[in-house]
C-alpha positions in Angstrom: 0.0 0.0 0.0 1.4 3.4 -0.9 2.4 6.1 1.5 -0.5 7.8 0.2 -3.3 5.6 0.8 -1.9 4.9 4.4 -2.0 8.6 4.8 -5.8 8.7 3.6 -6.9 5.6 5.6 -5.2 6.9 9.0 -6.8 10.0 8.1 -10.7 8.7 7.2 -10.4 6.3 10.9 -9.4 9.3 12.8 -12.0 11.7 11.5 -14.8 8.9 11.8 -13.8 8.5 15.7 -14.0 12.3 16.1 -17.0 13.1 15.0 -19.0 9.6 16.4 -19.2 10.0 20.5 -22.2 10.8 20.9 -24.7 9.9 18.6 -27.5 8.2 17.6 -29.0 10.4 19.8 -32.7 9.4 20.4 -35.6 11.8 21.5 -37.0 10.3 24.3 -40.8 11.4 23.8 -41.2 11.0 20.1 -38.4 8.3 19.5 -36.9 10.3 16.5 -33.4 9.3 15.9 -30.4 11.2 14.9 -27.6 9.9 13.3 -25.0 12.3 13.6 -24.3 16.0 14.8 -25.5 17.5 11.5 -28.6 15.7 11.6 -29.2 16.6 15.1 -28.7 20.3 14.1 -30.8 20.0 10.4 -33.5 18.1 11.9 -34.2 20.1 15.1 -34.6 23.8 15.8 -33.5 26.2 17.9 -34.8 27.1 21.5 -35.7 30.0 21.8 -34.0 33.3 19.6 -30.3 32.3 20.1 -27.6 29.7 19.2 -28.9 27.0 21.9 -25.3 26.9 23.2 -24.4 27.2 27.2 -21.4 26.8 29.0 -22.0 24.8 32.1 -19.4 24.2 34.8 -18.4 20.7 35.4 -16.1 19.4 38.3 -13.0 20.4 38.3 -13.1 23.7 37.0 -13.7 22.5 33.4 -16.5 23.6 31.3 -18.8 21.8 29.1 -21.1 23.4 26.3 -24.6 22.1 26.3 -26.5 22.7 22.5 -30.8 22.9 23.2 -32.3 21.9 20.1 -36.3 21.5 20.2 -37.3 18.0 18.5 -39.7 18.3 15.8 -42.4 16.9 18.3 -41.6 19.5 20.0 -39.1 17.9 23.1 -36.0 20.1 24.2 -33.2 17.8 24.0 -29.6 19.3 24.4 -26.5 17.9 23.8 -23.5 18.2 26.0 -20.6 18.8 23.8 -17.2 18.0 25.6 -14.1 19.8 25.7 -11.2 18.0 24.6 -9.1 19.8 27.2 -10.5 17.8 30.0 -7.9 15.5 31.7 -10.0 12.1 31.6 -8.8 9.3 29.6 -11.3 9.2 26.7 -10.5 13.0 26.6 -6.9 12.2 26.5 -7.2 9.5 23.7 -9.2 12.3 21.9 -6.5 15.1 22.2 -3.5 12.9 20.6 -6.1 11.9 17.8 -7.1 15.7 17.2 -2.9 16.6 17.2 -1.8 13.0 15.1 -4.7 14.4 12.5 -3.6 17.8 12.4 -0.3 16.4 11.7 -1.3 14.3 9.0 -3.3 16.9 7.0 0.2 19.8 8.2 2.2 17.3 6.7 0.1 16.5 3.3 0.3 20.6 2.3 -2.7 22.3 4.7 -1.8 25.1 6.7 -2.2 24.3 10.3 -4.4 27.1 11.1 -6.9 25.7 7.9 -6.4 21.9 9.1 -7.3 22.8 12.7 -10.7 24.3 11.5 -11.6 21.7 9.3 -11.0 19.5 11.8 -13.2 21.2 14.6 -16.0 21.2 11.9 -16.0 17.2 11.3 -16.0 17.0 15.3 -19.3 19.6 15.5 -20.7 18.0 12.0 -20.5 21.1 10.3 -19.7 20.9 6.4 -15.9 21.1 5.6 -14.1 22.9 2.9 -14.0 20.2 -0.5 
């Protein structure tokens, strides 16, 4: 296999375990179920006239961001987003995968500020540059 398709294999695994924590994410009053972040975010609306984003302290001084949504039944449902700053192990594991991908794509030609955005999106996801 070329050094080329190992770079676009590691690359594809790494951004598929970034953006799959948390979902299927199932209403728990209609049982409507989404697949991924984006669907969460196309298929629901807003609460209320903002974003739907809180930060909400957690132990340990950390912070989480919560996202409200409002099911199309009608259900809040939010979605706690986690920072991959925390110390935890799963957190940890998550940190080296975020820094070995933004190597890889540094490395294959992207600036590192461009790669480190694209790479947030696909964790929140948002639709990345083709």
């Amino acid at each position: 296999m070329s050094g080329t398709q190992n770079f676009r294999d590691e690359l594809f695994a790494g951004l598929k375990l970034l953006a799959a924590d948390a979902f299927p994410k199932l209403c728990t009053n209609c049982g409507a179920t989404y697949g991924a972040l984006s669907d969460f975010i196309s298929g629901t609306s807003p609460v209320g006239d903002g974003s739907g984003l809180a930060s909400q302290e957690v132990a340990d001084d950390a912070c989480q961001v919560a996202l409200a949504r409002q099911c199309r039944c009608g259900a809040e449902m939010l979605e706690y987003l986690d920072d991959r700053r925390r110390c935890h192990d799963v957190a940890s594991k998550r940190r080296d995968l975020f820094d070995r991908l933004l190597q890889l794509l540094t490395e294959g030609g992207m600036a590192s500020c461009v790669a480190k955005t694209e790479l947030l999106k696909i964790m929140r996801g948002k639709k990345v540059r083709s």
